[in-house]
N, C-alpha and C positions, 0 to 999 in steps of 0.2 A: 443525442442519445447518450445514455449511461450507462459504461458494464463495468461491471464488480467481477471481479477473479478470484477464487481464493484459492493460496497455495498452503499445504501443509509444508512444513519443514523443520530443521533441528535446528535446535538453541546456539549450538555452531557457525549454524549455517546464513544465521540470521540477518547481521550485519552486512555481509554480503550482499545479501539479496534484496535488503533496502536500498543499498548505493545502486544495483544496478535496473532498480525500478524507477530510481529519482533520472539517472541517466540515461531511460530512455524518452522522458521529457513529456507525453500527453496524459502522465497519472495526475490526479487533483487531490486525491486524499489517500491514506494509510492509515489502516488499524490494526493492531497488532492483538488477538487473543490468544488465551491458554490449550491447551488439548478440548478443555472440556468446554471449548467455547465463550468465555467469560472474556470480555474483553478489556485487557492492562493498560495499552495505551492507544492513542489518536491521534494521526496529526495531518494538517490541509498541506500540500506542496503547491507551492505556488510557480507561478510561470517566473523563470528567469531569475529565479530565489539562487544564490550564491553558498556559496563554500562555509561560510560564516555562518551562515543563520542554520545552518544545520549541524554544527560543530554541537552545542546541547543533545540535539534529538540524538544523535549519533552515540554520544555517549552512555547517556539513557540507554538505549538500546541495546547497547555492548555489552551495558550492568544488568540488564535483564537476559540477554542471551547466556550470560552465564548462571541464570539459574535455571530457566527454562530447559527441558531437553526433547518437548516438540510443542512446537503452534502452527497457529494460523495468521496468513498473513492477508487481508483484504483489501484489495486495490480497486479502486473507481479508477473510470478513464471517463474521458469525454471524449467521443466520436464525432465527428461530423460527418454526420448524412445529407449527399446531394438533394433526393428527395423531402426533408424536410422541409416544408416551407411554411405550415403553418408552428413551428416552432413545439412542437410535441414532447413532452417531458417521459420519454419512453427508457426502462432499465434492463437491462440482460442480466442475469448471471451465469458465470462458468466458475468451475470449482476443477483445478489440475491439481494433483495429486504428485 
């Protein structure tokens, strides 16, 4: 199963809130839009992806938080569901504010 999050937050706050979504390990993708919804950047996280390979993205990000002064931040996760067994491609979203 797939759910999408999306969190509003400020151009500050941004960087932050990417390392501590990479760190919590079962997200698969990150996109990053504008207020008005228009989406700047995109990027897949991979399982067991290092320090390194995000040293780029991170920076990016940094250079973008400082112009930005609110977005959105959209996270996929993959869940694993006991009950799935026919392998069902099902999505949720939640939006926190």
């Amino acid at each position: 199963m797939s759910i999408k999050e999306t969190f509003s937050i400020t151009g500050e706050n941004l960087l932050k809130k990417i390392k501590e979504l990479i760190a919590d390990g079962n997200v698969t993708k990150i996109s990053i839009s504008d207020k008005s919804g228009k989406e700047i950047m995109s990027f897949p996280v991979t399982v067991g992806a290092i320090g390194l390979i995000f040293a780029p993205i991170f920076a990016a990000v940094g250079a973008m938080a400082a112009l930005l002064t609110e977005c959105k931040i959209t996270v996929e996760r993959q869940e694993k569901d006991d009950n799935d067994q026919d392998n069902q491609n099902t999505s949720q979203s939640i939006e926190v504010k």
